[in-house]
C-alpha positions in Angstrom: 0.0 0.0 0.0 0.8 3.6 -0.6 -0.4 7.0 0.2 -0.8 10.0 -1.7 1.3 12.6 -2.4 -0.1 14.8 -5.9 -3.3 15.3 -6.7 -5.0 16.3 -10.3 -6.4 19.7 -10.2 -9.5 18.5 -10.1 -8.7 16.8 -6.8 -8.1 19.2 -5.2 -10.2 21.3 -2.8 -12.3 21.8 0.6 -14.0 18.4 1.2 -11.9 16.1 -1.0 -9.4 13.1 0.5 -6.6 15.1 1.6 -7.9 18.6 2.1 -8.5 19.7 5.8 -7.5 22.2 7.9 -4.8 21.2 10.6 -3.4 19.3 7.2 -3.5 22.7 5.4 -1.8 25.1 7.8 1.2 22.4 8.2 1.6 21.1 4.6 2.1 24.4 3.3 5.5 24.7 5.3 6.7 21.9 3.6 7.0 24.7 0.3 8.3 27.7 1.9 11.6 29.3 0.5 13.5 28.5 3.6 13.5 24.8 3.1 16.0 22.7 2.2 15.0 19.3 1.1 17.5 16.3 2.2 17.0 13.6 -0.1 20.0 11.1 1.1 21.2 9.3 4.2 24.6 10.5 3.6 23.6 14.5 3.1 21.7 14.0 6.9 24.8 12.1 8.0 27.1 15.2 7.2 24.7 17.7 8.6 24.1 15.7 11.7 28.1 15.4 12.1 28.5 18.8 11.4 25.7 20.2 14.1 26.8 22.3 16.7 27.9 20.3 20.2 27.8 16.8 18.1 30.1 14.1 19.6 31.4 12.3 16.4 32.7 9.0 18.3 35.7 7.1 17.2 33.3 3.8 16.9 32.1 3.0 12.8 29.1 1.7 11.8 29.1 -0.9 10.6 28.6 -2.1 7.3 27.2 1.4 7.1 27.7 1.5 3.1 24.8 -1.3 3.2 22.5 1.2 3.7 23.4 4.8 2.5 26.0 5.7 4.2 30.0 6.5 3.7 32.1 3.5 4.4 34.0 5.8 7.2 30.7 7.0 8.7 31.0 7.0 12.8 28.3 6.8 15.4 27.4 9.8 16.2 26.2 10.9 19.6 23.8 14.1 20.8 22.6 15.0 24.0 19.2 16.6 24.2 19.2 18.7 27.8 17.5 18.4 31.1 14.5 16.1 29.4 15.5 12.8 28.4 11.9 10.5 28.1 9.1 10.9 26.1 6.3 13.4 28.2 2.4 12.0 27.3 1.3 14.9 28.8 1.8 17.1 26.1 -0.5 15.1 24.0 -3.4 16.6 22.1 -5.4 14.4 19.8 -8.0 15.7 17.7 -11.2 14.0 18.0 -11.4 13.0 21.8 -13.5 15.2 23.9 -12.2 18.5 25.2 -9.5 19.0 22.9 -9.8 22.8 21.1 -8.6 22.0 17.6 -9.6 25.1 16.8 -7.3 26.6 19.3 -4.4 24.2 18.7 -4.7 25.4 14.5 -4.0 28.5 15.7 -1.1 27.7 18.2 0.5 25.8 15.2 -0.1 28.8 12.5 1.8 30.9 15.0 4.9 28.7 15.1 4.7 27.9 11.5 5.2 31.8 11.2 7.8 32.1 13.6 9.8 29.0 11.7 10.3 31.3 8.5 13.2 33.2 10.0 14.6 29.5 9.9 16.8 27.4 7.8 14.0 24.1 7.6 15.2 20.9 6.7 12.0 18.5 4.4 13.1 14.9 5.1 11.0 11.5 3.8 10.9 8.1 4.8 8.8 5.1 4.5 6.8 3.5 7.3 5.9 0.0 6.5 8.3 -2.0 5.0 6.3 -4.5 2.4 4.7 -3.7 -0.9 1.5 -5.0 1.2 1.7 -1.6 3.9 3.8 1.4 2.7 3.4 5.3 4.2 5.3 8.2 3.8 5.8 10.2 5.8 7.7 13.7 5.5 9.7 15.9 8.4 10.1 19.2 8.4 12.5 20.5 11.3 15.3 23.6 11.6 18.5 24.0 11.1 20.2 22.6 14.9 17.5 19.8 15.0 20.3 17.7 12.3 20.5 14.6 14.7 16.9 14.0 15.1 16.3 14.3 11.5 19.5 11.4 10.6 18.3 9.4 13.4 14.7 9.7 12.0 15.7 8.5 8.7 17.7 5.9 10.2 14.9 4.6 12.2 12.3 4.2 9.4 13.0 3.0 5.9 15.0 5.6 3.9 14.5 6.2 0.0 16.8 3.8 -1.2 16.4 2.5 -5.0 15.0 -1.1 -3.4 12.4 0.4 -1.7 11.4 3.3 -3.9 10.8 0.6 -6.8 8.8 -0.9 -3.6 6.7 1.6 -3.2 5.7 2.5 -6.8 4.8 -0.9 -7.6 2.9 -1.4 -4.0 -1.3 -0.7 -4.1 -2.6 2.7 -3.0 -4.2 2.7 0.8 -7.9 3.2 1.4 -8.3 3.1 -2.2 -6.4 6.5 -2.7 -7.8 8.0 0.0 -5.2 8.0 2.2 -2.5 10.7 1.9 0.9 11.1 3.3 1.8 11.7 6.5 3.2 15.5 7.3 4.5 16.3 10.6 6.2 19.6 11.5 8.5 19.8 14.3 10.6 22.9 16.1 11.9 21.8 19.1 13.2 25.1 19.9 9.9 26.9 20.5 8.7 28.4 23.1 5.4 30.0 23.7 5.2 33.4 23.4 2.6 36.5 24.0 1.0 36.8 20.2 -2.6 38.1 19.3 -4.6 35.2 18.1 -3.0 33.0 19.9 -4.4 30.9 23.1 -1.8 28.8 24.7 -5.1 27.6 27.4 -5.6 24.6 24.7 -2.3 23.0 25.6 -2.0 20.0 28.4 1.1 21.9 29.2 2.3 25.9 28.9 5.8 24.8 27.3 5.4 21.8 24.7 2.9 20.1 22.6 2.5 17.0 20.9 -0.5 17.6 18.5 -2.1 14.9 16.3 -4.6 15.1 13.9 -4.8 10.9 12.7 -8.1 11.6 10.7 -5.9 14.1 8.5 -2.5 12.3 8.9 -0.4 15.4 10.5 1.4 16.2 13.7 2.8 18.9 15.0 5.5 18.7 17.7 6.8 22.0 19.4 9.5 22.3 22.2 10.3 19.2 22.3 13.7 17.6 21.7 13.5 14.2 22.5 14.0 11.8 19.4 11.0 9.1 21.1 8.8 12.0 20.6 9.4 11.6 16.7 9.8 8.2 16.3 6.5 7.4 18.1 4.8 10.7 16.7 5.5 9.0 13.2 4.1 5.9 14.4 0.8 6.9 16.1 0.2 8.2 12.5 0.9 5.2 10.5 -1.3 3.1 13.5 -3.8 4.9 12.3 -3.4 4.7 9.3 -3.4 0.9 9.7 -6.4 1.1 11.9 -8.6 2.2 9.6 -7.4 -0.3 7.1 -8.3 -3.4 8.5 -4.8 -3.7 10.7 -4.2 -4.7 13.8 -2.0 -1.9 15.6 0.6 -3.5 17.5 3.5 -2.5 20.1 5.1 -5.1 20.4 7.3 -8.0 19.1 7.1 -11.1 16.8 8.8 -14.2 15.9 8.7 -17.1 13.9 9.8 -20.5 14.6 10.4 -23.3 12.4 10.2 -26.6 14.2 12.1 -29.9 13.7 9.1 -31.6 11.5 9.1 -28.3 9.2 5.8 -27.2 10.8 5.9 -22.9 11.6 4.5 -21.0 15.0 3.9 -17.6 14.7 4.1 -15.5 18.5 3.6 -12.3 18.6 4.4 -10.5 22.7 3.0 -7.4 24.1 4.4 -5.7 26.9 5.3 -2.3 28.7 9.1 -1.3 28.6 11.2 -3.5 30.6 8.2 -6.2 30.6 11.0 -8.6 29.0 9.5 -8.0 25.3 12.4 -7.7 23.5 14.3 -10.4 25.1 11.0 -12.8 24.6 11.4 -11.1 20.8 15.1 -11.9 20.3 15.6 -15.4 22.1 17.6 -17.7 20.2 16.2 -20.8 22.4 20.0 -22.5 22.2 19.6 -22.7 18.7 16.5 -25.5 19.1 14.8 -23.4 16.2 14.9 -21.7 12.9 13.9 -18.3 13.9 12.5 -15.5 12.3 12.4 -12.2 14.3 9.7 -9.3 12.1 10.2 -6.7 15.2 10.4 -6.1 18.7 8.5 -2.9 18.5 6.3 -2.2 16.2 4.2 -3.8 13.5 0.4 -4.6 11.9 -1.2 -7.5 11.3 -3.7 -8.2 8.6 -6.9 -9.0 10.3 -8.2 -11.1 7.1 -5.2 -12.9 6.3 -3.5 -12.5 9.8 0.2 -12.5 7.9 2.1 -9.4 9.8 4.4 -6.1 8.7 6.7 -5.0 10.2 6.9 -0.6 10.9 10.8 0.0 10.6 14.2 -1.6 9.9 16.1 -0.2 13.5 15.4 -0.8 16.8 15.5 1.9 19.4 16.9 0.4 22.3 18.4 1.4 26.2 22.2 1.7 26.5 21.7 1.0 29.9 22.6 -3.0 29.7 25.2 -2.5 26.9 28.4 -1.2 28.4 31.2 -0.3 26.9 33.3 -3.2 24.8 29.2 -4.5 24.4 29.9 -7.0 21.3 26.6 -5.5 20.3 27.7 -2.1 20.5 29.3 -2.6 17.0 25.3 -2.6 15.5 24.6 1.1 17.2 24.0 4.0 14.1 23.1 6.7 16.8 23.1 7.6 20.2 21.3 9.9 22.7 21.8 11.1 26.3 24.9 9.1 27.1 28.4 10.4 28.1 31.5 10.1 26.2 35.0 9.5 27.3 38.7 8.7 25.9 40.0 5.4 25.8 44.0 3.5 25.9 44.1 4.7 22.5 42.4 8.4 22.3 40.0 7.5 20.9 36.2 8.3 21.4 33.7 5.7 22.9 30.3 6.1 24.4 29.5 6.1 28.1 26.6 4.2 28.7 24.9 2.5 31.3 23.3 4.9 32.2 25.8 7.2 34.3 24.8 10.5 32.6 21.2 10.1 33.1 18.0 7.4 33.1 17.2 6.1 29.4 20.4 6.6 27.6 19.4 5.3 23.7 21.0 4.0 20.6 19.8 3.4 17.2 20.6 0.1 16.4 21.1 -1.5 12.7 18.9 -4.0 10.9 22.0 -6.4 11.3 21.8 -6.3 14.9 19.4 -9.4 14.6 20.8 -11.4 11.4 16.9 -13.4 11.2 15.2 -10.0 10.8 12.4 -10.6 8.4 10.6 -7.3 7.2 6.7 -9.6 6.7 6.2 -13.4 8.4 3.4 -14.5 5.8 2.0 -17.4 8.1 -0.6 -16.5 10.2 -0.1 -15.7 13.5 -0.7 -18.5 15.9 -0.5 -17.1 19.3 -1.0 -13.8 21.2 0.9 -13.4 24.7 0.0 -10.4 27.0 3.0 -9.7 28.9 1.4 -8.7 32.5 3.1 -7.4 36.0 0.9 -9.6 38.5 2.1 -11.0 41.3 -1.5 -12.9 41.2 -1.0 -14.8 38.1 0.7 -17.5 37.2 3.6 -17.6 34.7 1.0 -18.4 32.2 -2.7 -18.9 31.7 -4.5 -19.6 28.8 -8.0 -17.4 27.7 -10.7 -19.0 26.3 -13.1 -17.4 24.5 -12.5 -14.2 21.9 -14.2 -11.5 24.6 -11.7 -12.7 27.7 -8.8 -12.5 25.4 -9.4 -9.1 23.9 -10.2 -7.5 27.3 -7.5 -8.6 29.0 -5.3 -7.0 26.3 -7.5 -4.0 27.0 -6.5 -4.3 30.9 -3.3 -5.0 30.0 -1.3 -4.4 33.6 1.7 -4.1 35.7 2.4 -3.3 38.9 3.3 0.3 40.0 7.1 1.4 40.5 8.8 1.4 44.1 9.7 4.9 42.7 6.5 6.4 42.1 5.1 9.1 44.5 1.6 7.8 45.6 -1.3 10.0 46.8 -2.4 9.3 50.0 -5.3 6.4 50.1 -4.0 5.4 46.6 -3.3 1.3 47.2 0.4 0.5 45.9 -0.5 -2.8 44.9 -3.5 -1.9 42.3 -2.3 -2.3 38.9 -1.7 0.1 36.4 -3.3 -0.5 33.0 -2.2 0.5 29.5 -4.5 -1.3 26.8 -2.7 -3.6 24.7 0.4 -1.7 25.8 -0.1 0.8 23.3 -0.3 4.0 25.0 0.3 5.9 21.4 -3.3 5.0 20.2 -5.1 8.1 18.6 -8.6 6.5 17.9 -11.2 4.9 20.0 -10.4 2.2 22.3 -13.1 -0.2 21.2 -11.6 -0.3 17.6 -8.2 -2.6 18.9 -10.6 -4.8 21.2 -12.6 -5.6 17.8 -9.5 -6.3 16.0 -8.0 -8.7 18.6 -11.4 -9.7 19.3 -11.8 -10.9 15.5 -8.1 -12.6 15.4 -9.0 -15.1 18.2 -13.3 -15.6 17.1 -12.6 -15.2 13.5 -8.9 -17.0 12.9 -8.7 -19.0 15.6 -5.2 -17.5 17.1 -4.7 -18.7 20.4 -4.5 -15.9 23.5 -2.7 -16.2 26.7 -1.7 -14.3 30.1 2.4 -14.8 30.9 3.7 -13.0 33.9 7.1 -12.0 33.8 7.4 -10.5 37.3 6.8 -12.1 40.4 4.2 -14.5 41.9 3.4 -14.2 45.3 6.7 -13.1 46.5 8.3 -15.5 43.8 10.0 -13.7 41.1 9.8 -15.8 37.8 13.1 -16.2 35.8 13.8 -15.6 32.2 14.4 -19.5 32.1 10.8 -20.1 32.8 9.0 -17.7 30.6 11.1 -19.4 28.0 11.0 -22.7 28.8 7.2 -22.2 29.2 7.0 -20.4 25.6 9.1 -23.2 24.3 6.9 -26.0 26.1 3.9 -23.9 23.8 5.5 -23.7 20.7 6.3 -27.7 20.7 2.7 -28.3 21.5 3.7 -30.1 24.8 2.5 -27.9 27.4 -0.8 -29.6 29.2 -3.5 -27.1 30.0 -6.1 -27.7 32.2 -8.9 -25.6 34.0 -7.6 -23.5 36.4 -9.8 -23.3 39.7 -13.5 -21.8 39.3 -13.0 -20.1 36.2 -14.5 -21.6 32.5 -12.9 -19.3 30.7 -8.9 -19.8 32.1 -6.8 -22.6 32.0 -3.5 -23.1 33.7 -0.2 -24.6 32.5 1.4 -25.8 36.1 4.9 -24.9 36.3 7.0 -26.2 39.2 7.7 -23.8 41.7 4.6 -21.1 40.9 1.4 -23.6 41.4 -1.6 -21.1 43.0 -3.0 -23.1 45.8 -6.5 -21.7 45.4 -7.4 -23.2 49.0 -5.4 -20.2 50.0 -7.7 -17.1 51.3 -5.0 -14.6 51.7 -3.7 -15.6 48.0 -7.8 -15.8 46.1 -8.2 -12.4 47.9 -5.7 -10.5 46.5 -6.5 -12.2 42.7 -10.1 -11.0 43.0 -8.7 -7.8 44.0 -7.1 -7.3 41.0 -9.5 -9.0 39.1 -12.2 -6.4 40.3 -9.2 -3.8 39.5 -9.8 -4.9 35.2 -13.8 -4.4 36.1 -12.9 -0.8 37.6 -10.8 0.0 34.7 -13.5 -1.3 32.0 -16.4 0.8 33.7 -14.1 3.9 34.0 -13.5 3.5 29.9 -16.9 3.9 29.5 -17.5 7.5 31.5 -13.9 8.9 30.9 -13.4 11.8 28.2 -17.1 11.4 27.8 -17.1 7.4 27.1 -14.8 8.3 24.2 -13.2 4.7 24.9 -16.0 2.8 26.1 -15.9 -1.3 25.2 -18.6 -2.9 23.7 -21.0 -4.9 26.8 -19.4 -8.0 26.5 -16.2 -7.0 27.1 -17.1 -6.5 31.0 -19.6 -9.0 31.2 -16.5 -11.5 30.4 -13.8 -10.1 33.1 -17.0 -9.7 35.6 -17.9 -13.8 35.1 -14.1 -13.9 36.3 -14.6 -11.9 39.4 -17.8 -13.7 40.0 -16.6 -17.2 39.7 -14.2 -16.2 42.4 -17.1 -15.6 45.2 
C-alpha cells in the first residue's frame, strides 16, 4: 500500500481526501523558500556530524555503506538537555473530547510563522516495509535539530532504490484516499505572548504533541527528545493501519520453524522493561529456525492475519550495553549518554546509564541477522506480557471477549519509585491497553481487531507474567522454557480453579493453591481492579473509549466465579 502525495487539479479542494484544515496550515511549510529538502542518508549524516555540540565517536558503523552511508561514517552521539523520556502529557489528539482543535490550529499557525526566520530541513521516509503496507511520511525541522532528522531516517525506511521501486509498484491505501503523513517539528519553540493566539488549549504551557490521525499530521513543538518523533511518526501510521483493517501493534514477533518443518507464529505485548524484547530476540539455544519481524512495532492483517513489520532499526536502552558490548558494534546513533577517551584516544560512548536514566541508541537491521521485514504465516498465538504477582507464569484465555479484554486491561504493577497519593493502594495495577499508550482513535476499535483474530482465525491468546508471583520472582528460564513447552505443543493445559474461561499450565515452583484465602483475595482484588478499569472506559473523556457490553460482562464472570 501507498499514500498519496499529488493530486490532479481536479482533486483538489475543501472536502476532497486530503484537504483539511490542521493538514493545510502544516503542509504548506513543507514549500516555503527556507526549506531545504535532504534527499539522502549521507547528506543527513554530514549535517548531523557537522551540528553544533555533536560528539562524532571514534566507533564505525558498521557495514554502514549497506544502507546509504559512507564507508567511514561514525556513530554519532547528541545530547538533548534536562528532558531525556518521552512526556504523554503534552498530547493533544484531535477528536477525543475536550481537545480545542480550533485553538491548537492556531497555536501551530503561529509557530509555523515564527519557523520562516529559519533554515527548515524536508526529510521522507517510508513506514511499512512490504509492498502490502507502505506510508510516507515527511519531516520538516530547523536547522540545529540535524540529529533528530539522521536518526529519524535511520529509524524508518530511507529512500533507497530497493524500496522506492517498492513503493511505486505497492497498491494505494484506502483506495487512494489516504495521503501522506506531514508532521512539523521545532523543538526550539517556546510560547510566546502573540494576538490570536491561546496557549489555554495546551496540556502543558511549554510543549505540545499535536495529532490530527483523521488528516494524517502532527505537530510537535519544544520538544527535543527523538522518542517523541519516532512514536509521533508511528501513532500516524497506527492509524493509518487502523482504519485499514490492521491490527495496531507495540510489540514483538517471531517465527519458529520446528524440527518436522511445521511454523508458530508468536507475537508479545508488553510495557518497557516487561521482557519484550528479550522474549522477541531469544535464540532458544539454537533448538529453532527463527525469524524475528520486530520487537517494537508492526500490523497485522486482520483477514489474512500475515504481519508487517513498521521499521528496519530498533530503538533500544544503553543501559545493559556497556562499553566493549559485542553488540555495541550494530549502534548507528546515540542519545543522552556520556563520552570519554579510551587507551588509544579514541572516542567511545559512556553508557549504562551514568549521565542520566534512558540513555538510547539506534541500532542496525544487522543487529538481529533473522530479521524478516513480513512473516506471511498467520499468527498463531498472542501473549499479554502482565506485572501480576496474582497470576501465574502463564494462563490460557478461552473465549474471543476474555482474550481481547484482558489485552484492554493489560497491567503491571506500579514502580517502588513512584510518588503515591495518599489512600492510593500501591499494589493496584496500572493498565495500559494492549500496551499501546500511542493510540489516537477509539479504544473499542483494537478490542474488535483482537477480538476478530481469536473468534474469527482461531489464534490462540494467553496471560504470561514475567514479574513475580506471590513473592516469587519468575526467571527468564521459565518464561522461556514455558514459551518453548507452547511452541512444541507439549504444554498440558487444564482448567484453572473456578474459572471456565482460564486454564493453567502448572509450572514447578509457581502452582496457585487456590485453597489459600489470603492468595484468592488479593487475585479477585485485581481481578475487580480490570472491572474498575473497564467501567471507568466507559465515563472517561465522555465514554470516548468505552468497550462494547461484552467486554465487561466477560472479566465480571471472572470476578464472580471467584465468590
Amino acid at each position: 500500500m501507498a499514500t498519496k502525495a499529488y493530486y490532479p487539479l481536479n482533486e483538489i479542494g475543501a472536502g476532497k481526501p486530503g484537504f483539511a484544515k490542521t493538514r493545510s496550515i502544516i503542509e504548506a511549510a513543507f514549500y516555503g523558500n527556507n526549506v531545504v529538502k535532504v534527499n539522502t542518508l549521507k547528506e543527513a549524516y554530514n549535517l548531523a556530524k557537522n551540528s553544533p555540540g555533536t560528539v562524532v565517536t571514534d566507533m564505525p558503523v558498521y557495514r554502514g555503506e549497506e544502507f546509504g552511508l559512507e564507508k567511514d561514517a561514525k556513530v554519532l552521539l547528541f545530547n538533548d538537555g534536562a528532558i531525556t523520556g518521552r512526556y504523554a502529557a503534552a498530547r493533544r489528539i484531535a477528536g477525543e473530547p475536550g481537545v480545542d482543535c480550533a485553538a491548537l490550529d492556531k497555536v501551530a499557525m503561529d509557530a509555523i510563522y515564527q519557523s520562516r526566520w529559519k533554515k527548515m530541513y524536508h526529510a521522507e521516509v517510508y513506514v511499512g516495509l512490504d509492498p502490502e503496507f507502505m506510508v510516507k511520511a515527511h519531516l520538516l525541522i530547523p536547522q540545529g535539530e540535524e540529529n533528530i532528522m539522521y536518526s529519524w531516517m535511520l529509524n524508518f525506511q530511507y529512500m533507497s532504490d530497493e524500496y522506492v521501486k517498492m513503493y511505486r509498484d505497492s497498491k494505494m491505501v484506502g483506495d487512494g484516499k489516504e495521503a501522506d503523513i506531514y508532521i512539523f517539528s521545532d523543538p526550539q519553540w517556546f510560547p510566546a505572548d502573540r494576538p490570536g493566539v491561546d496557549y489555554s488549549c495546551l496540556s502543558d504551557p511549554q510543549t505540545l504533541c499535536y495529532f490530527n490521525t483523521d488528516q494524517n499530521c502532527a505537530c510537535i513543538l519544544g520538544m527535543r527528545y527523538f522518542g517523541e518523533h519516532k512514536k509521533g511518526t508511528l501513532t500516524m501510521a497506527w492509524a493509518i493501519a487502523n482504519r485499514n483493517g490492521y491490527a495496531s501493534c507495540h510489540g514483538g514477533q517471531k517465527e519458529y520453524t520446528l524440527a518436522d518443518g511445521s511454523k508458530y507464529v508468536a507475537s508479545v505485548y508488553g510495557l518497557s522493561g516487561s521482557g519484550k524484547s528479550t522474549l522477541t530476540h531469544a535464540k532458544h539455544n539454537g533448538k529453532y529456525e527463527i525469524k524475528v519481524l520486530h520487537d517494537d512495532a508492526f500490523i497485522i492483517n486482520t483477514d489474512t492475519c500475515a504481519s508487517i513489520a513498521l521499521e528496519p532499526t530498533y530503538f533500544d536502552k544503553t543501559q545493559d550495553y556497556p562499553a566493549g558490548c559485542p553488540d555495541n558494534k550494530f549502534l548507528l546513533t546515540a542519545q543522552n549518554c556520556s563520552a570519554t577517551l579510551d587507551e588509544d584516544g579514541k572516542v567511545q560512548l559512556v553508557t549504562e546509564d551514568i549521565r542520566n536514566g534512558n540513555g538510547r541508541a539506534i541500532k542496525s537491521k544487522l543487529w538481529a541477522p533473522n530479521r524478516v521485514d513480513k512473516i506471511e504465516e498467520p499468527v498463531n498465538a498472542i501473549f499479554w506480557i502482565m506485572k501480576d504477582p496474582t497470576i501465574p507464569p502463564v494462563v490460557k484465555l478461552k473465549g474471543a471477549s476474555l482474550a481481547s479484554v484482558m489485552g484492554a486491561t493489560l497491567a503491571t504493577k506500579r514502580s517502588t519509585a513512584e510518588r503515591l497519593a495518599p489512600g492510593v493502594d500501591p499494589n493496584k495495577l496500572v493498565v495500559v491497553p494492549y500496551a499501546n499508550p500511542f493510540r489516537t482513535y477509539p479504544l473499542a476499535n483494537d478490542y474488535e481487531k483482537f477480538k476478530k483474530l481469536v473468534e474469527e482465525k482461531n489464534v490462540d491468546c494467553y496471560i504470561i507474567n514475567t514479574g513475580d508471583f506471590m513473592g516469587k520472582k519468575v526467571q527468564p528460564k521459565d518464561t522461556l522454557g514455558i514459551l518453548e513447552a507452547i511452541v512444541e505443543k507439549k504444554a498440558e493445559f487444564k482448567q484453572w480453579g473456578p474459572f471456565t474461561d482460564i486454564e493453567i499450565f502448572d509450572w514447578e515452583g509457581f502452582v496457585p493453591d487456590m485453597n489459600d484465602s489470603n492468595y484468592v483475595e488479593q487475585l479477585k482484588a485485581r481481578m475487580n481492579d480490570r472491572v474498575n478499569e473497564i467501567k471507568e472506559f466507559g465515563v472517561k473523556k465522555d465514554g470516548y473509549d468505552k468497550l462494547p457490553d461484552d467486554a465487561l460482562a466477560a472479566i465480571q464472570k471472572v470476578v464472580d466465579e471467584l465468590k
